[in-house]
Every structure is written in C-alpha cells, then in structure tokens.
C-alpha positions as CSV (number, residue, x, y, z in Angstrom):
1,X,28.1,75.3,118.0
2,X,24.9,74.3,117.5
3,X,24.1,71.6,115.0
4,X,20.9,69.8,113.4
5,X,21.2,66.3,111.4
6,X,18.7,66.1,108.4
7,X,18.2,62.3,107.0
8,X,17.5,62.2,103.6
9,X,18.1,59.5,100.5
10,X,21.2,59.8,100.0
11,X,23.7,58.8,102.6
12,X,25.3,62.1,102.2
13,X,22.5,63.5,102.9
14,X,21.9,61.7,106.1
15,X,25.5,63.1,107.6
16,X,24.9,66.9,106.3
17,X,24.1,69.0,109.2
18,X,22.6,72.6,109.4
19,X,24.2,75.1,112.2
20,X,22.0,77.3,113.4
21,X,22.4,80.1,111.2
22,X,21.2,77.3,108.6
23,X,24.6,77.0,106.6
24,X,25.4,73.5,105.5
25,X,28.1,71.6,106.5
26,X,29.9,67.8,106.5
27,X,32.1,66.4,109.0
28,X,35.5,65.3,107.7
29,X,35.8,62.4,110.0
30,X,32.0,61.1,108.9
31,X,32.6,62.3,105.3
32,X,36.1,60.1,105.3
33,X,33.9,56.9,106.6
34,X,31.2,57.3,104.2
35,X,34.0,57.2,101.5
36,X,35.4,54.2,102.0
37,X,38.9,55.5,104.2
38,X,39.6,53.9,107.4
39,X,42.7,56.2,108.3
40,X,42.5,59.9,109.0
41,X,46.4,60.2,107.5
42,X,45.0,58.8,104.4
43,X,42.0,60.9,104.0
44,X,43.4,63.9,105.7
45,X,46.3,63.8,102.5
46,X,43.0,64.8,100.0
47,X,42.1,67.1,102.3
48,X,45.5,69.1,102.0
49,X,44.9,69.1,98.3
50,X,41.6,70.0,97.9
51,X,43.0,73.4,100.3
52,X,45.8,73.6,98.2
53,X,43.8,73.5,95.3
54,X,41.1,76.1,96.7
55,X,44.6,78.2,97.1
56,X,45.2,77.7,93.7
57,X,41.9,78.9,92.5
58,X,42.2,82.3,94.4
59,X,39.2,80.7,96.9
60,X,39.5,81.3,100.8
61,X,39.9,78.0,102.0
62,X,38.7,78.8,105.7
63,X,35.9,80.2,104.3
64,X,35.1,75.9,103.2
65,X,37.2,74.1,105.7
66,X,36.5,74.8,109.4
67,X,38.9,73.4,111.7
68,X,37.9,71.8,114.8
69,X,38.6,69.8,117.6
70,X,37.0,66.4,118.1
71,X,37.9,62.9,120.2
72,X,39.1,60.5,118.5
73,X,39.4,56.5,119.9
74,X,39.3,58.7,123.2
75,X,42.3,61.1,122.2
76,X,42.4,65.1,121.1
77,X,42.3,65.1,117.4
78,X,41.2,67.1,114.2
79,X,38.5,67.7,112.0
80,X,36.8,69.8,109.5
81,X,33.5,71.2,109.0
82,X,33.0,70.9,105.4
83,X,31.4,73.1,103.3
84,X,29.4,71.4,100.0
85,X,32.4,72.8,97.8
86,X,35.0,71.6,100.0
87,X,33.2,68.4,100.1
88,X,33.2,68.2,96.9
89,X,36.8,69.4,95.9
90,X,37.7,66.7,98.5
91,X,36.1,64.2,97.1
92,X,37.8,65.1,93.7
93,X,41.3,64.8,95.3
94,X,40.5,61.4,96.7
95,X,41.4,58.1,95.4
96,X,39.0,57.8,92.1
97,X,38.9,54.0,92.2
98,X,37.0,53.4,95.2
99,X,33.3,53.1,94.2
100,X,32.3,55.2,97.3
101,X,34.5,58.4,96.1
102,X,32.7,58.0,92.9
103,X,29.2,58.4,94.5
104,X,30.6,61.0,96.5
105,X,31.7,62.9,93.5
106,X,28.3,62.5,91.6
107,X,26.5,63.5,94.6
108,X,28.6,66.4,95.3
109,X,28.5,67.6,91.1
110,X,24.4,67.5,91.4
111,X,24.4,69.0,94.5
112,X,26.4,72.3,93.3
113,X,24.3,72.1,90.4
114,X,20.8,71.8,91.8
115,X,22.5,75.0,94.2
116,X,23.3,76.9,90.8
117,X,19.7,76.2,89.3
118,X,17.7,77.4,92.8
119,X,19.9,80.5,93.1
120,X,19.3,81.5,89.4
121,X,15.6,81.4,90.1
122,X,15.8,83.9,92.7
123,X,17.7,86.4,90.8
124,X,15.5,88.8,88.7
125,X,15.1,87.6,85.6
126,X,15.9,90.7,82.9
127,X,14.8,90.2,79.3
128,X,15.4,92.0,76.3
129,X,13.9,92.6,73.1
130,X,16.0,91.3,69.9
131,X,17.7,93.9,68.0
132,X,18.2,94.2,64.1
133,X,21.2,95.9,62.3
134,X,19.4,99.1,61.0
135,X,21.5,100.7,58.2
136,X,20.9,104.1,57.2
C-alpha cells in the first residue's frame, strides 16, 4: 500500500497519512507514541475497547481499524491503520489523565466536526417556505 505523509500544525496532523485512493488514516504504533504510551500491551488494551465499543454501536470495526503487519525492535508485530473515528474512539478509551490523550481527544472531536461541517456544505441545501395553520 501506498502511503503519503502530510505535515501540518498539529502533531496529529504531521503522522496522518493519505493512501492512494486519498482515504485518511493513522498508525497505531505512531498514534500510541504521540499519546504519551511507551508499551504496545498498554495502548493496544484501548484499542480492544474502542473495537468493542464500535461493536457496541452496531459500527464495522474493520471498516476503522485495519490490521497490519509491521517490525517492531526488529521482530514481527501488529498494527492498525486508523481511521479518524477509530482514532478518536481510541483516544476516548485511553487513559484521560495523561495531558497528551487530552490533546488527542480535542483534536480528534474538531476533526469529526470540521468533517460534519464540509460534508453538509456539499449536500444540496433544500429550503422551504413557512407554513401557517389555515382554518376553514
């Protein structure tokens, strides 16, 4: 697969990459880093939640949490290509005290929401006209 890095302010921007199609994605392993979690175990327990929660919600969770193959400290391992939602639910299942989960969640919240705004501009826009009760 295919990937392109795009660096932008935030640091959560600067690990999102693009496949070619142009669908988004985030690397667990980087995504883990970048929230302040050292061990996969640890991070990789949020994970499980966030799937089970997607589960719970009547979402596909393959259709937000790719599973790959990747090296780790030289040695086959796992990882997930993240999908903003996933990212986000994640983020929501991790441990809220750490400051960097917090930024992930706030990033993650405007990011769905900026998402939500763009794709209701693109949809046609249908108004109607007032109505009164009209008693005869």
């Amino acid at each position: 697969m295919s990937e392109i890095t795009v660096q932008n302010d935030s640091p959560f921007d600067a690990i999102r990459k693009f496949r070619v199609d142009g669908s988004e994605f985030w690397d667990a392993r980087e995504l883990m880093l970048m929230m302040g979690y050292k061990r996969w175990q640890n991070f990789n327990i949020s994970i499980e939640s966030a799937i089970r929660n997607l589960e719970l919600n009547g979402d596909i969770p393959s259709d937000h949490f790719l599973l790959i193959a990747v090296k780790s400290s030289g040695r086959e391992a796992s990882s997930y290509e993240l999908t903003r939602y996933a990212s986000y639910m994640t983020a929501l299942a991790c441990d809220g005290r750490k400051p960097e989960v917090a930024a992930a969640k706030k990033y993650f919240a405007t990011k769905a929401r900026e998402a939500e705004i763009a794709e209701s501009k693109t949809e046609p826009v249908v108004k109607t006209l007032p109505t009164r009760d009209v008693c005869f």
